[in-house]
ZAMARGU-4260 file (C-alpha; in steps of 0.2 Angstrom, whole numbers, plus 5000, padded with zeros to 4 digits):
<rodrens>
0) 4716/4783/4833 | 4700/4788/4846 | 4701/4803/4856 | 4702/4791/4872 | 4716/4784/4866
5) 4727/4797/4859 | 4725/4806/4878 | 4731/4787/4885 | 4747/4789/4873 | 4751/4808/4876
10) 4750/4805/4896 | 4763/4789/4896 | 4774/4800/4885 | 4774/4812/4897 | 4775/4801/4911
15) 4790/4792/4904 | 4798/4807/4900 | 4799/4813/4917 | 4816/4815/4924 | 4825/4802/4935
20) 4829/4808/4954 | 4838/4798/4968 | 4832/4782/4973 | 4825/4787/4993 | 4835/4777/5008
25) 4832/4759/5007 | 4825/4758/4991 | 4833/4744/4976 | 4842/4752/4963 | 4849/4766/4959
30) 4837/4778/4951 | 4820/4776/4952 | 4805/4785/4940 | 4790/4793/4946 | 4775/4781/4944
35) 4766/4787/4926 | 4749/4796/4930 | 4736/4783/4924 | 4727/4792/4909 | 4711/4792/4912
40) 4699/4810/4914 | 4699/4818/4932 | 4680/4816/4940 | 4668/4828/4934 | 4680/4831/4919
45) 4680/4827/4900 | 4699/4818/4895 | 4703/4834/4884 | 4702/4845/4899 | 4716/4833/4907
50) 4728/4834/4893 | 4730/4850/4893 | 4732/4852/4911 | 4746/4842/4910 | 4765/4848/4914
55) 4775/4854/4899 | 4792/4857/4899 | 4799/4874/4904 | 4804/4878/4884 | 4785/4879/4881
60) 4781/4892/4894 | 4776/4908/4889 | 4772/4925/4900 | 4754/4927/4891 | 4749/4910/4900
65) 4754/4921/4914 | 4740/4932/4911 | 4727/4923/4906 | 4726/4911/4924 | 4727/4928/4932
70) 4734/4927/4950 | 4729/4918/4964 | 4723/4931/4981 | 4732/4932/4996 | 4734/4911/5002
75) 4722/4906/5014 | 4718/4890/5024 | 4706/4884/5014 | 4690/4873/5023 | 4695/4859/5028
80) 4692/4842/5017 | 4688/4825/5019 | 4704/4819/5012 | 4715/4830/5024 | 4712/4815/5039
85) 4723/4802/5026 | 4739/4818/5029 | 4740/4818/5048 | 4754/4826/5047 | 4750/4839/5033
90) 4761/4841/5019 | 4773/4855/5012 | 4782/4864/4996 | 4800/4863/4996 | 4815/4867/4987
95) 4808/4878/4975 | 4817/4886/4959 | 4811/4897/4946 | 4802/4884/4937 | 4803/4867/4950
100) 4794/4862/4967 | 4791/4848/4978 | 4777/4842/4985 | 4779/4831/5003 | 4767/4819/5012
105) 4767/4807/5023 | 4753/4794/5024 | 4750/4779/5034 | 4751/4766/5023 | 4755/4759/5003
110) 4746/4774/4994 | 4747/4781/4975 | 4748/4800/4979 | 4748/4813/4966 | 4746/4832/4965
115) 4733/4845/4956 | 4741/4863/4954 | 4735/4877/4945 | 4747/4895/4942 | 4730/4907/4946
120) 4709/4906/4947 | 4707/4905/4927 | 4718/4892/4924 | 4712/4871/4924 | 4724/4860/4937
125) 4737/4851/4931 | 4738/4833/4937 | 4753/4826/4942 | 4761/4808/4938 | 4758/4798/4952
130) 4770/4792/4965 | 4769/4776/4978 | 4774/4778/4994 | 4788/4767/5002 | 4787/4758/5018
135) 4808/4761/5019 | 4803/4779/5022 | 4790/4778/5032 | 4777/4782/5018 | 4786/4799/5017
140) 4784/4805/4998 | 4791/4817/4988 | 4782/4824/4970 | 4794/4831/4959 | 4784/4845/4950
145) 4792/4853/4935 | 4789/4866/4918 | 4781/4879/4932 | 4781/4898/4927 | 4795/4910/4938
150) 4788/4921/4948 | 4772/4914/4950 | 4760/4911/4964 | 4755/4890/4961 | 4742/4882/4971
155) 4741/4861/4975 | 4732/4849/4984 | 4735/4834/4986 | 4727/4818/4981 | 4726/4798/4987
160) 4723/4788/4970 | 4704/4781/4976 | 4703/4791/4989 | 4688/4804/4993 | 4697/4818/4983
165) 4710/4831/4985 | 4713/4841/5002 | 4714/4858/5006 | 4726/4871/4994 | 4744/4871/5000
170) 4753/4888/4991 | 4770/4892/4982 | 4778/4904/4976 | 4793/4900/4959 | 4808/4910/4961
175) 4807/4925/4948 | 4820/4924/4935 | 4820/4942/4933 | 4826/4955/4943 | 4811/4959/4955
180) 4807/4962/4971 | 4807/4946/4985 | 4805/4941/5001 | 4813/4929/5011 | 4810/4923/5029
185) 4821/4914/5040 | 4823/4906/5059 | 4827/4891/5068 | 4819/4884/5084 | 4802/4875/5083
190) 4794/4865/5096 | 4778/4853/5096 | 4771/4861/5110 | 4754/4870/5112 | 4764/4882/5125
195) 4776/4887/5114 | 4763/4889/5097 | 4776/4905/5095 | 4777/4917/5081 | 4769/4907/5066
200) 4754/4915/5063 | 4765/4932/5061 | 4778/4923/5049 | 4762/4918/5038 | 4754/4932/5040
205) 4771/4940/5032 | 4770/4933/5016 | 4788/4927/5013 | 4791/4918/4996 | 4801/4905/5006
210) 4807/4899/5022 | 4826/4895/5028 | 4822/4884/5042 | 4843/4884/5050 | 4838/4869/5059
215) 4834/4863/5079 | 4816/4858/5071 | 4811/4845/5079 | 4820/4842/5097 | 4823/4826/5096
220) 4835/4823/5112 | 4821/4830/5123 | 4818/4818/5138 | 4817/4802/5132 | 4829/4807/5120
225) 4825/4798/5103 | 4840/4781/5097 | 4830/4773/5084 | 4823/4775/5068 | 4807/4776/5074
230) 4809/4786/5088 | 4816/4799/5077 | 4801/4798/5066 | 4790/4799/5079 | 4795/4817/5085
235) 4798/4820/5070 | 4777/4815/5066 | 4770/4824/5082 | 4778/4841/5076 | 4771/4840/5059
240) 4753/4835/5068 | 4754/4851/5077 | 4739/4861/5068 | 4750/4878/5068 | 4764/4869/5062
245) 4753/4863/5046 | 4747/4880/5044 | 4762/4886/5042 | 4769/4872/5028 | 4755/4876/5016
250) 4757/4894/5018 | 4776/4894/5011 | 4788/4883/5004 | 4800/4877/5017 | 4819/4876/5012
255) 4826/4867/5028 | 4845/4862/5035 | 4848/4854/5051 | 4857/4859/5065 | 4861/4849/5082
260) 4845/4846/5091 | 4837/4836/5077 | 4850/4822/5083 | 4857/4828/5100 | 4863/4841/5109
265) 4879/4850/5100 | 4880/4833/5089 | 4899/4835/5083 | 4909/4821/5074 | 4915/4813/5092
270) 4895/4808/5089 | 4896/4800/5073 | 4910/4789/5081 | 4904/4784/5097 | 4884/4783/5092
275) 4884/4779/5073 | 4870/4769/5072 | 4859/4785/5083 | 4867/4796/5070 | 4863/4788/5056
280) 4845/4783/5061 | 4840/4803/5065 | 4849/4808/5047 | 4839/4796/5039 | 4823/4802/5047
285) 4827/4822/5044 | 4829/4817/5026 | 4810/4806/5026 | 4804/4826/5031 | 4815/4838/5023
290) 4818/4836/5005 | 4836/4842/4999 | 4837/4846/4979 | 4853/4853/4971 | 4863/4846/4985
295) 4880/4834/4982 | 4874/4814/4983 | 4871/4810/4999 | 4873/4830/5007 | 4862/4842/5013
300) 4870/4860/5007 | 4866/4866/4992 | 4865/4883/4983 | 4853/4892/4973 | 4847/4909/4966
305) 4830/4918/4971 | 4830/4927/4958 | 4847/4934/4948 | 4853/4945/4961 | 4851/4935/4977
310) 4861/4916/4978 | 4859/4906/4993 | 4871/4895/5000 | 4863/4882/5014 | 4876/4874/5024
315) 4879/4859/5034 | 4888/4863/5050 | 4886/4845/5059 | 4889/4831/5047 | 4908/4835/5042
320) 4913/4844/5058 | 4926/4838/5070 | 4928/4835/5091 | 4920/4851/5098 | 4936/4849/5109
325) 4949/4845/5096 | 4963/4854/5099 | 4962/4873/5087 | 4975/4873/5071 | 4972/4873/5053
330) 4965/4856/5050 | 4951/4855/5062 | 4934/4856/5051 | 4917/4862/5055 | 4912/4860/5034
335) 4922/4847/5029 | 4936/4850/5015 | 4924/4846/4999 | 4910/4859/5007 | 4922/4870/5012
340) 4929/4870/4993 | 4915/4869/4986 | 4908/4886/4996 | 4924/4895/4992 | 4924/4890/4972
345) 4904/4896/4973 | 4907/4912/4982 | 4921/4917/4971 | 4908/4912/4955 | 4892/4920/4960
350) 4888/4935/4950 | 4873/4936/4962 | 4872/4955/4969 | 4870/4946/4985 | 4875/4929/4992
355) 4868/4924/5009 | 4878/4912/5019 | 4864/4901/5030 | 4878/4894/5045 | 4865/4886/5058
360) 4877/4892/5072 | 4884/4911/5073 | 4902/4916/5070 | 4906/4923/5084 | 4900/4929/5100
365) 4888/4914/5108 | 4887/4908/5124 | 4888/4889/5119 | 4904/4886/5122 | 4917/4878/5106
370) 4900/4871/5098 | 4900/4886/5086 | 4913/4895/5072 | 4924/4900/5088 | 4928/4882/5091
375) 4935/4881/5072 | 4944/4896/5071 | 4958/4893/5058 | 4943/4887/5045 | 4932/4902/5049
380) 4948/4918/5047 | 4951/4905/5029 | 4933/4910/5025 | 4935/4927/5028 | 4948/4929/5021
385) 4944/4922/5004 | 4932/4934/5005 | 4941/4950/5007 | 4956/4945/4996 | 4942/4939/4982
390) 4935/4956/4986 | 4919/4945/4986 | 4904/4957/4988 | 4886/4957/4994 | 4891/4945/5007
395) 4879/4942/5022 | 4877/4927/5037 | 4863/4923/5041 | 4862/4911/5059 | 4852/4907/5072
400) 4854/4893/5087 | 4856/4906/5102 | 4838/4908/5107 | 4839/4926/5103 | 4839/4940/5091
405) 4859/4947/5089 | 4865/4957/5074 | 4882/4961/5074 | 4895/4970/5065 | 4911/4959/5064
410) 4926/4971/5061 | 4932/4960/5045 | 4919/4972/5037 | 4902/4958/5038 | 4884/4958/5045
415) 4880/4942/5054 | 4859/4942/5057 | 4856/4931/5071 | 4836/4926/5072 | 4828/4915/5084
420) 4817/4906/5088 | 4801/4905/5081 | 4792/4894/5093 | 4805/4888/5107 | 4811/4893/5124
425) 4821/4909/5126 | 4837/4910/5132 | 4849/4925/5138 | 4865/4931/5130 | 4879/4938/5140
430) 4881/4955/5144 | 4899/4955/5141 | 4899/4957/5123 | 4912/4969/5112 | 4904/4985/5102
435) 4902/4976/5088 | 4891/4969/5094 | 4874/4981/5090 | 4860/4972/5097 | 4857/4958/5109
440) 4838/4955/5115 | 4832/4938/5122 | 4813/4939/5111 | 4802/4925/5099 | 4807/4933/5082
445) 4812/4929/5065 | 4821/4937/5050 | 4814/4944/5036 | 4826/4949/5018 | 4818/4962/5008
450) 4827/4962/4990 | 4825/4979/4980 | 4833/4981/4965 | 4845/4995/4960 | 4840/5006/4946
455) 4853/5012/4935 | 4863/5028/4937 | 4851/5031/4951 | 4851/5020/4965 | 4858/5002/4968
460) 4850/4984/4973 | 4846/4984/4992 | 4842/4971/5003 | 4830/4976/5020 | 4833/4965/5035
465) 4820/4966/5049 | 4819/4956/5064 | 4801/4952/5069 | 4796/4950/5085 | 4777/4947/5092
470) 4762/4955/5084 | 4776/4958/5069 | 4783/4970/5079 | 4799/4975/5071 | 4815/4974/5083
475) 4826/4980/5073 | 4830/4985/5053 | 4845/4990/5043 | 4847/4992/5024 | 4863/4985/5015
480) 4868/4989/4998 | 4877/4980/4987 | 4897/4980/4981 | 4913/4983/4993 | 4924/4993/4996
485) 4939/4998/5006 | 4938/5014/5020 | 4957/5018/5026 | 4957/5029/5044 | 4974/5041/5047
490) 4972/5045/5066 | 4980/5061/5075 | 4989/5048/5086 | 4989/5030/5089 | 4981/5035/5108
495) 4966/5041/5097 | 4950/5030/5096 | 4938/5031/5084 | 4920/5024/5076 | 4912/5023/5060
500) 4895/5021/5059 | 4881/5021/5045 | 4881/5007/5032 | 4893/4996/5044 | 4900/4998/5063
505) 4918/4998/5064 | 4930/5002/5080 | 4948/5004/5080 | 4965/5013/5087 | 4977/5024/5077
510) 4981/5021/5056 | 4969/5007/5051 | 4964/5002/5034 | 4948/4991/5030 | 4948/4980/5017
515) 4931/4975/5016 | 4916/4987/5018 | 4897/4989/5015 | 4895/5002/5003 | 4885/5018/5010
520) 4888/5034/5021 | 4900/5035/5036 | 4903/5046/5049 | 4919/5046/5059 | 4919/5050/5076
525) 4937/5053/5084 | 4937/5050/5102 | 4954/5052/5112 | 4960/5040/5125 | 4973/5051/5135
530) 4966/5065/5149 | 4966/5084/5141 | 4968/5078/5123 | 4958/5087/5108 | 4949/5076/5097
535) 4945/5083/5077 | 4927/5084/5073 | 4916/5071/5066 | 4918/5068/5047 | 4907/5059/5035
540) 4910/5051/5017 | 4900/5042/5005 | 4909/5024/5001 | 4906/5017/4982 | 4906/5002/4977
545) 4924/4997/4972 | 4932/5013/4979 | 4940/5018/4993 | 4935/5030/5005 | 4948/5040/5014
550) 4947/5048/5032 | 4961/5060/5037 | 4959/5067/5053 | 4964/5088/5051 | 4981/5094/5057
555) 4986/5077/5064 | 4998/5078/5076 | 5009/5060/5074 | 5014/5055/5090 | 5026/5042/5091
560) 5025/5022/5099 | 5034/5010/5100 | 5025/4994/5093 | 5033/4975/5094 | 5033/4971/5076
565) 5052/4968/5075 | 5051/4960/5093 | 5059/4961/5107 | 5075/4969/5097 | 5086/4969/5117
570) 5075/4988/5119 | 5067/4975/5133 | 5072/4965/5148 | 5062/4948/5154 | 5059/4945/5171
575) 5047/4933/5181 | 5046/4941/5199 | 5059/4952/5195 | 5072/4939/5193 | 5080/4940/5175
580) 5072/4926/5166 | 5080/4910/5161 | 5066/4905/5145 | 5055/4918/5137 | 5039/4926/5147
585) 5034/4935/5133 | 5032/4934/5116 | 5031/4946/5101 | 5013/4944/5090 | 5007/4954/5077
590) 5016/4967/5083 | 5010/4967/5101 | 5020/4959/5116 | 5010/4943/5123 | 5013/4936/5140
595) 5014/4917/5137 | 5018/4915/5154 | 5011/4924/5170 | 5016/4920/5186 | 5002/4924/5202
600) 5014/4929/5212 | 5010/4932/5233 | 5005/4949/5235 | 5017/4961/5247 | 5010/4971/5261
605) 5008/4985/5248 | 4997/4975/5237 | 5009/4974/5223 | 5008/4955/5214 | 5024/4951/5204
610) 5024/4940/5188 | 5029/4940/5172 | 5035/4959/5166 | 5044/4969/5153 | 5057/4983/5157
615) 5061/4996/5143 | 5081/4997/5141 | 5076/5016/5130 | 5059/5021/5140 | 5061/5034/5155
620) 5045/5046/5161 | 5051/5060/5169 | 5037/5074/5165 | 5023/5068/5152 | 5010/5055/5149
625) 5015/5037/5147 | 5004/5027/5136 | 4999/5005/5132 | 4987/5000/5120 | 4983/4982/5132
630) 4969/4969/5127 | 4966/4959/5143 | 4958/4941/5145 | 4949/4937/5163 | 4955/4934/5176
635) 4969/4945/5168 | 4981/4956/5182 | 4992/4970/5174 | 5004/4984/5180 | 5012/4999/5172
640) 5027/5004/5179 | 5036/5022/5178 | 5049/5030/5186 | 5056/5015/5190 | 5073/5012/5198
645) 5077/4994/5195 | 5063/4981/5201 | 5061/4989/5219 | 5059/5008/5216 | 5048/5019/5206
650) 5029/5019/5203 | 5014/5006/5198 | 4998/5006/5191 | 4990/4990/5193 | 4973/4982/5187
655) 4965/4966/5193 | 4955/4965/5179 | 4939/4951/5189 | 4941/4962/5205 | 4938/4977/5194
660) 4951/4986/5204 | 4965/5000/5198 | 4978/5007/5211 | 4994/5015/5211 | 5008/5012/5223
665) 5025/5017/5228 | 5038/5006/5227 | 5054/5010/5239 | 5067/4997/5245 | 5062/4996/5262
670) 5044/4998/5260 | 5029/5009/5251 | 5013/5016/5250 | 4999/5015/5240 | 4993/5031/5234
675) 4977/5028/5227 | 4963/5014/5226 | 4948/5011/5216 | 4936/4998/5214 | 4921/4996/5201
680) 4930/4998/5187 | 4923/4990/5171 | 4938/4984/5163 | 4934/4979/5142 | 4939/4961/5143
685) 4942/4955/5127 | 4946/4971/5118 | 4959/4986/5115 | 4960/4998/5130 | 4971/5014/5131
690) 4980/5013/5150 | 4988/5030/5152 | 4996/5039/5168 | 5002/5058/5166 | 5016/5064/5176
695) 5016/5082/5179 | 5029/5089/5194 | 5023/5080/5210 | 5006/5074/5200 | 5001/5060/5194
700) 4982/5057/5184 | 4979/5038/5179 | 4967/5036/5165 | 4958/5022/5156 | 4951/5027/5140
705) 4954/5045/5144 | 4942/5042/5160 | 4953/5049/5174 | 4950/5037/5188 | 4966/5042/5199
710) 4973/5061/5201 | 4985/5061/5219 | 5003/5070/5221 | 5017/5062/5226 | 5037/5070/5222
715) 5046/5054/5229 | 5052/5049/5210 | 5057/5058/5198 | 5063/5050/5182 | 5065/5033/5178
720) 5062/5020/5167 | 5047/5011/5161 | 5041/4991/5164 | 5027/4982/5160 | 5020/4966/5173
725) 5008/4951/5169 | 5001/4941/5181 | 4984/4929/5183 | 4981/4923/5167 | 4991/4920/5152
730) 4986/4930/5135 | 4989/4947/5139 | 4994/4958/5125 | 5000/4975/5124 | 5005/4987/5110
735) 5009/5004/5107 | 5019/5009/5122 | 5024/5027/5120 | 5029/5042/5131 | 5023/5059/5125
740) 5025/5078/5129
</rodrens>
């Protein structure tokens, strides 16, 4: 057999060899093969040389390969070529393992496309098999690559079969299969327009081994709004044109999902009912552009390692979800049942030190009304939970969609990173955000997710998150280690607020025990909510992995509360505008006392609005500090009554939370006064607050926090009993009400 010939054979074997991947959209069949390379020698190169160049499977790579093709310098963007006018729209890496890639184009026209990629300067190219483009994708292709080394720097053109030669290098980077250090980047949010080029010449001039793109990339429901099939392909053709855009799509493999504005605007399942053939056509065209590997037929979210100690998982948060508006309860889905199984069954698998959850809209804490997690929250609490029953470690959310840079601190023990965007508008989040909250800041930025690994007996794996801003500045960075654990808190008094802050930010009131924790140092800092009370000094421990750290404030002194666990138990009367109350006004929660109704009732001469209240049958406040643990929704109206003698007697101190009012009145049978009134306070919506009024002789000091905003005297009343009022809106919850010396 001539030399000629035996290269011919060993290239069709090769060819035919190659594995079977899904047929694209549109295409007859089921499985389609990639096109055999034609065996015949590159230009300028004897048949030998392309033999050897060719792909082998990944049993026959070895490290010493590794060294003899060197390493590739830092990627560059290459001159341009002749044959980069027959890309207009550049091409891209994607879905990039350890040893796989893809290579993606777009041409305009039938065309045999293949790739040349070489794994370092001293090494030949390897010429892939060939593949035709389709007319029912729009000429989109994708070049499944294979038999690549881990951890190693690959450069590719890409070549039209009789055309005037390769193009400029694209770069990639496999996935290491050791434990190594890596880098990840991640964002959403990229426009088309020159005006908003944004921040990718800083994300290439990071050097990220991949990219998450978590979605809005392109905007397709921008005025015209795209319908058809060609419309979406049309946006999605003048972003890829965007010379920036290209730059950035050789630079780095890109490992996309979707999120709303690729469709329209907060695209939800009421979408896929009323506008299915809209939905359908931009689905069909993200998928021409994105390429998905790993996924289940037909879905876009997938899971994969980057290296043995990081696993992502890649969501879909439009295609299965329900009505924004649906009514909440245990059944309404953002994932779907099988996603939502199948993340469950992965997390509780993954022996990865770290598992990165990519969710394309934030958990909590957006200004976009139901059209993230807080709109599905019985399916996200499930996730959560699995998570700290699992004692699943090494979790962390990665999101975006908000137009701005958020990290927070959710108080089930995880870090949601929020990025965004990368080349989009800004928009502003609200300044009324809880403490768990840690940062807010409407800037350009994206993510960046340093991997280190641990070194046994000395130190364990670490991730580095940084948010980059413009000119790479860094907004802000935290370290997170690996594991979990639990921290328990034993306060001097359920009155007694604290925080934890080091490797997690945690909040709370009284006994408390956290489940799930980042391991690390914390530092307790106990902070007391009632006027004149002592707090114990700050304490810090070290958490370790799988332990429990315990914090026990010295010398506590435990006062006692009375909660609502075991209900209402006749210790409490019901009244709506002092009338006893026919059907409940309250109900007992989780051992606080909710109004479920509450009346605005017309406001006396004194100022005092009647509504839906709580008298203690046990409670009376004579000389001493009376106590609530309240959390107050807007628009929210409350009162703490003491000294009280029946509905028309006795004392109040009453909030309006919107009008950011307290006063305190006197209620007598024929009339009143009010003793004190203040304005400007900022009221926590949304969260615990400690409402406390001390009665000592003929003075009275009402506090919120242990702020004292009233201090008046007044001997009218002496002692009395103890009520609670709601009125405004519905959803106010107090716990803990307790008298003490």
């Amino acid at each position: 057999m001539g030399r000629e010939r035996l290269v011919v054979c060993l290239a069709v074997l090769w060819a035919c060899a190659a594995p079977e991947r899904p047929a694209p959209p549109g295409a007859a069949g089921g499985l389609v093969r990639a096109s055999p390379q034609r065996a015949v020698a590159l230009r300028g190169e004897p048949a030998a040389e392309v033999v050897r160049a060719l792909p082998r499977r990944a049993a026959e790579v070895d490290e010493g390969e590794g060294r003899r093709c060197g390493v590739w310098p830092s990627p560059g963007a290459g001159e341009a070529q002749a044959a980069d006018r027959l890309f207009p729209e550049g091409f891209a890496s994607a879905e990039v393992r350890s040893r796989s890639a893809v290579i993606w184009a777009r041409v305009g026209g039938p065309s045999r496309l293949r790739v040349r990629i070489s794994a370092g300067p001293r090494c030949a190219e390897v010429v892939s098999a060939e593949v035709v483009s389709q007319a029912a994708r729009g000429h989109a292709v994708e070049i499944p690559l294979s038999g690549l080394r881990p951890g190693t720097r690959y450069r590719y053109r890409l070549e039209v079969v009789g055309g005037p030669g390769p193009t400029r290098p694209g770069w990639f980077t496999t996935a290491p299969e050791r434990d190594a250090p890596v880098r990840l980047a991640f964002s959403a949010d990229v426009s088309e327009r020159a005006s908003m080029h944004g921040l990718i010449d800083d994300l290439i001039a990071a050097r990220p081994e991949v990219y998450l793109s978590l979605g809005d990339w392109p905007y397709s429901d921008l005025k015209p709004p795209a319908e058809r099939l060609d419309d979406f392909r049309a946006r999605h053709a003048a972003s890829r044109a965007q010379p920036w855009i290209q730059a950035m799509t050789r630079a780095m493999p890109i490992h996309a999902v979707w999120d709303d504005h690729e469709i329209l605007n907060d695209w939800d399942g009421r979408d896929g009912l009323k506008q299915p053939a809209r939905v359908a056509a931009g689905v069909r065209a993200w998928k021409e552009f994105f390429p998905v590997a790993g996924a289940p037929p037909g879905e876009i979210y997938r899971r994969y390692r980057w290296g043995p100690e990081i696993e992502v998982f890649q969501l879909d948060c439009r295609s299965h979800r329900h009505d924004n508006l649906a009514p909440e309860g245990a059944g309404k889905t953002m994932l779907g049942a099988a996603q939502l199984k199948w993340l469950l069954d992965g997390l509780a698998e993954s022996e990865a030190a770290f598992k990165l959850i990519v969710t394309t809209v934030p958990l909590d804490h957006g200004t976009t009304g139901l059209d993230h997690w807080i709109g599905f929250q019985s399916e996200r609490q499930s996730l959560l939970d699995h998570l700290v029953e699992r004692q699943i470690g090494g979790v962390v959310f990665l999101t975006a969609d908000q137009h701005w840079l958020s990290v927070h601190h959710l108080q089930e023990g995880f870090k949601v990173l929020q990025v965004g965007p990368l080349a989009q508008f800004l928009r502003h989040p609200s300044p009324d955000q809880p403490p768990w909250v840690l940062l807010q800041k409407p800037a350009l930025n994206f993510g960046l997710i340093d991997y280190t690994p641990g070194v046994a007996g000395a130190s364990p794996p670490t991730l580095s998150f940084k948010a980059i801003g413009e000119g790479g500045q860094v907004l802000y960075q935290e370290e997170i280690q690996a594991g979990v654990g639990q921290i328990r808190v034993r306060s001097p008094s359920p009155w007694s607020a604290w925080s934890l802050e080091g490797a997690h930010r945690f909040y709370g009131h009284g006994d408390q025990t956290l489940r799930w924790a980042t391991p690390g140092a914390y530092t307790i800092r106990w902070t007391s909510t009632l006027p004149g009370a002592l707090a114990p000094a700050p304490q810090t421990l070290v958490l370790e992995p799988g332990r429990s750290a315990d914090f026990i404030a010295p010398g506590a002194a435990r006062d006692q509360a009375e909660g609502f666990e075991g209900g209402f138990g006749g210790r409490w009367r019901e009244a709506v505008e002092g009338q006893e109350a026919s059907a409940p006004v309250w109900a007992a929660q989780g051992g606080a006392a909710v109004a479920a109704r509450a009346c605005r009732g017309k406001a006396d001469r004194l100022g005092v609005r009647r509504g839906a209240s709580l008298t203690s049958a046990s409670l009376s406040l004579d000389q001493g500090v009376l106590a609530a643990r309240v959390m107050a929704p807007a628009g929210a109206g409350l009162g703490l009554s003491y000294g009280a003698r029946g509905a028309r007697a006795g004392y109040r101190v009453m909030v309006d939370v919107d009008q950011r009012r307290v006063w305190l009145v006197r209620l007598d049978p024929v009339g009143g006064a009010v003793l004190a009134d203040v304005y400007g306070v900022d009221w926590p919506v949304r969260r615990w607050a400690v409402l406390s009024v001390e009665r000592r002789g003929a003075r009275h000091r009402v506090a919120l926090g242990g702020a004292v905003l009233i201090d008046v005297e007044d001997d009218t009343y002496g002692a009395g009993g103890v009520a609670l009022q709601s009125w405004g809106a519905a959803g106010l919850q107090v716990d803990d009400v307790g008298l003490l010396p």
